[in-house]
N, C-alpha and C positions, 0 to 999 in steps of 0.2 A: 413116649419112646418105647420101640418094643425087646422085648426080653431078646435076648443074644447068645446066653448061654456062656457068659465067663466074661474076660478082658477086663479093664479097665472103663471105669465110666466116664471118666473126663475125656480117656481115647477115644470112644466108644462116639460121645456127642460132638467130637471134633468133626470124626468121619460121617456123621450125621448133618453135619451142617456145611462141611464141604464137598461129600462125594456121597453117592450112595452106596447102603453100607451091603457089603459083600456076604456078612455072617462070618469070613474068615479071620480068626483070632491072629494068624502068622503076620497079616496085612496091617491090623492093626498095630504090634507089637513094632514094625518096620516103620509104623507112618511115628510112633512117641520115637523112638531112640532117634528118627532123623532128627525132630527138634531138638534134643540133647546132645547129641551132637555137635551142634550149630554153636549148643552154648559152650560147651566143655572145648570147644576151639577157640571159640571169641576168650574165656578164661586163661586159656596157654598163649595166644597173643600177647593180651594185656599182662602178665605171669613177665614175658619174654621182652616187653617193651619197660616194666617197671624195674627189673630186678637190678640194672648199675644202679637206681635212687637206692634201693634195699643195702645194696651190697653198700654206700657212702654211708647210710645210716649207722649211729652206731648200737646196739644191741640192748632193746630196752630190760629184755629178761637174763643180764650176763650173772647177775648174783642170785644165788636158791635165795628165794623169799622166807622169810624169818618167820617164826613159831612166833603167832599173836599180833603180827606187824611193828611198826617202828612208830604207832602213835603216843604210846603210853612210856610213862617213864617212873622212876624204879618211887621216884617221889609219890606219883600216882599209886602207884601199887601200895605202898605202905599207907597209905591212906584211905583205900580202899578199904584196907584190912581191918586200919584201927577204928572206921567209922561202922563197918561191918561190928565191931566188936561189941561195940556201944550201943547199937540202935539192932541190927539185926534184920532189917529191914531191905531188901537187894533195892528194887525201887526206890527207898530213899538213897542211899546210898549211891547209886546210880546219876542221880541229880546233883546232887552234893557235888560228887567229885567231875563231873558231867562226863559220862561216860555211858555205855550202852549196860544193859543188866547183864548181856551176856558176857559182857567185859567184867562184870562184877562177879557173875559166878564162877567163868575163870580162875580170879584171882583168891577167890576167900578161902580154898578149901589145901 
């Protein structure tokens, strides 16, 4: 392929393998946005044909998501602590109460 002097090289080999290429960067920059175009309309179509399903849906994000999630419970935790106390050890401890380590360093400190 030969040097062009700028543009995009996926552009660049498009107009390479469909048209001969001109050297002009303007032509190229015209020929990518048409296909982007093509898509960002086929997306507000589909946008426009799904949004009553959206709008019946009901809101899977309506509640702020909670500091640490809602896996572990307060049992957990104390246990964490008290096996942390004993052993000292994050990886065991981690297994023990089966929990992730990062779950354990969370909670020990």
């Amino acid at each position: 392929m030969q040097d062009v002097g700028g543009g995009d090289s996926e552009t660049i080999a498009i107009m390479h393998a469909r048209a001969k290429w001109t050297g002009n960067d303007e032509q190229a920059d015209r020929y990518y946005r048409r296909s982007l175009d093509r898509v960002y309309a086929a997306n507000d179509r589909v946008a426009v044909y799904l949004a009553p399903m959206f709008a019946a849906a009901p809101d899977a994000f309506s509640e702020a998501r909670k500091r640490g999630g809602g896996n572990i419970t307060a049992v957990q935790i104390e246990r964490i602590r008290k096996v942390y106390a004993t052993c000292g050890n994050v990886s065991h401890v981690a297994k023990e109460v089966g929990v992730s380590r990062q779950t354990v360093y969370r909670h020990i400190d």
